[in-house]
C-alpha positions in Angstrom: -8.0 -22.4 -12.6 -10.4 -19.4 -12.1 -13.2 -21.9 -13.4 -14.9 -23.8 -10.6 -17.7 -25.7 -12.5 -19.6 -28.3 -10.0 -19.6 -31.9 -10.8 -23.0 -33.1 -12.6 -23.2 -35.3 -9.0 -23.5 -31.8 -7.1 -26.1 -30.4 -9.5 -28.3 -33.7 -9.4 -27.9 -34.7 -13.1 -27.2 -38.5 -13.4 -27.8 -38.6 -17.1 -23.5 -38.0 -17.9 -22.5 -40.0 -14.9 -25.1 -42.7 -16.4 -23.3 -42.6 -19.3 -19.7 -42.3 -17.3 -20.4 -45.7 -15.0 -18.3 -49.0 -15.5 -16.7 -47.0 -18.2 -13.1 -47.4 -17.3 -12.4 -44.1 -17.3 -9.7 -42.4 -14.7 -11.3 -40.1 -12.5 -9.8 -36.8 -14.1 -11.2 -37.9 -17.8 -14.5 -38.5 -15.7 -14.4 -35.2 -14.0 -13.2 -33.4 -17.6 -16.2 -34.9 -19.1 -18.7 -33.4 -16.2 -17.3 -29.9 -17.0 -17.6 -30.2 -20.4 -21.1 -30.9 -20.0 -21.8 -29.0 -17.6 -20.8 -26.3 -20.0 -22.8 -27.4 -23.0 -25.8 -27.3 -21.0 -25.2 -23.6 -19.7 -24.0 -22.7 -23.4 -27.6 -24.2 -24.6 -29.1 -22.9 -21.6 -30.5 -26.3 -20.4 -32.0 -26.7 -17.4 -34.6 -29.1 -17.4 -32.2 -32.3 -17.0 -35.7 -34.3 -18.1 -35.5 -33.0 -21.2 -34.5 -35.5 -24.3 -31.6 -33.1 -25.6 -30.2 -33.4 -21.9 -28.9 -37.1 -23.0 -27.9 -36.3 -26.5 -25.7 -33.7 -25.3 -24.5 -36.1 -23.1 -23.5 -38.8 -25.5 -21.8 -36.3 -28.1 -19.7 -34.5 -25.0 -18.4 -38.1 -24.7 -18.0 -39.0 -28.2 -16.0 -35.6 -28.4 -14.1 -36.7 -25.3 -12.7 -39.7 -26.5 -11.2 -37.7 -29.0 -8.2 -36.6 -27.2 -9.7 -33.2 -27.0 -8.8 -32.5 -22.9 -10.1 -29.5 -22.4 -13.5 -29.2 -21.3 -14.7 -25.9 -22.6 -13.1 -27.1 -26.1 -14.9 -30.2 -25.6 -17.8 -28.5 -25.1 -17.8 -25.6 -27.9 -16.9 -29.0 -30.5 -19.9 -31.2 -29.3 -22.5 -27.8 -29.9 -20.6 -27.5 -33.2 -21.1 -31.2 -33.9 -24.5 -31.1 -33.3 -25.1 -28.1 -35.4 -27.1 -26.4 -32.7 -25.0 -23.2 -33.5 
């Protein structure tokens, strides 16, 4: 994969792994999920991680995730859809 996205860990946002913890999740859905955030937020161009939207995005890249969707940039593009930002 030519897409190396960091996990939210390695870019100091704990608002998805917040959400992530004592989920049950296996650690590739976990790491899906990071990308697929991590995506959102460059596709909204989020970068203050204190910012409110930070969490909703958060919250709807999981709700998507559940889904069955796996892959992250879908995941991603479908949560921004969802939450009619574009």
């Amino acid at each position: 994969m030519g897409d190396k996205v960091p996990p939210l860990a390695r870019v100091g946002t704990d608002d998805a792994n917040r959400l992530l913890k004592d989920s049950g999740l296996e650690l590739e859905q976990v790491e899906r999920l990071n990308r697929a955030y991590t995506y959102a937020l460059a596709s909204l161009h989020l970068v203050d991680r204190n910012d409110p939207i930070v969490d909703i995005v958060a919250k709807k890249i999981s709700e998507v995730g559940a889904t069955g969707i796996s892959d992250p940039k879908q995941i991603s593009k479908t949560a921004i859809k969802q939450l009619g930002v574009f």
